[in-house]
C-alpha positions in Angstrom: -61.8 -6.4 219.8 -64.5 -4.7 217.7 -66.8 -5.8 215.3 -64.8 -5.3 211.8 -64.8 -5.1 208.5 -61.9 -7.5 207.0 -60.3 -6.6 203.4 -62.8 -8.0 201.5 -65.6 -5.8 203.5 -67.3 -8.6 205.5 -67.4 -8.3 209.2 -65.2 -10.1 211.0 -66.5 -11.6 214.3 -64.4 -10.9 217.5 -63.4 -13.9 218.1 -61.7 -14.6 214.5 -59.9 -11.2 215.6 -58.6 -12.7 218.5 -57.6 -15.9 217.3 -55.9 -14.2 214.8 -54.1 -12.0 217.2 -53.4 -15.0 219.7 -51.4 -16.7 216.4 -49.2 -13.4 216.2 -49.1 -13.2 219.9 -48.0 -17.0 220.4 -45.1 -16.7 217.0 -43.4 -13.2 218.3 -43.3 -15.0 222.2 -45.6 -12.5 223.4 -47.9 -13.3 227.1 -51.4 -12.0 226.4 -52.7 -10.1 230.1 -56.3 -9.4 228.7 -58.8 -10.0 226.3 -60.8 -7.3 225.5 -64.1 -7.7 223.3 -66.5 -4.6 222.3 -68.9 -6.5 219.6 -71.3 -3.5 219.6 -69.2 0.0 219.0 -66.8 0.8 216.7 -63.7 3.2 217.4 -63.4 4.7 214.1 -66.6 6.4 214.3 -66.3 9.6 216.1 -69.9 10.0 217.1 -69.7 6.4 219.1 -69.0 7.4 222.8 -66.7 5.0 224.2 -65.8 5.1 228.3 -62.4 4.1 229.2 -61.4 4.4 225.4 -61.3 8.3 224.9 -60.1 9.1 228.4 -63.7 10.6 229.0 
């Protein structure tokens, strides 16, 4: 999870994103393996650098 904007344009901490995603996770009978949190860069902007995430 990234630090978002939701669809009224406030950010959207990343732990509302994962609780949200553990409630869709937990209703389709899904098994979570990680939690991922990345409060500080976002992965729509192309000038953000981001290791592991753009296979550089």
């Amino acid at each position: 999870m990234r630090l978002s904007r939701n669809q009224a344009g406030k950010l959207e901490k990343c732990e509302t994103q994962h609780a949200d995603n553990r409630d869709v996770i937990d209703r389709l009978g899904g098994v979570l393996d990680e939690k991922i949190s990345d409060p500080k860069l976002s992965a729509w902007n192309p000038k953000v650098h981001r290791p592991g995430w753009d296979g550089s």
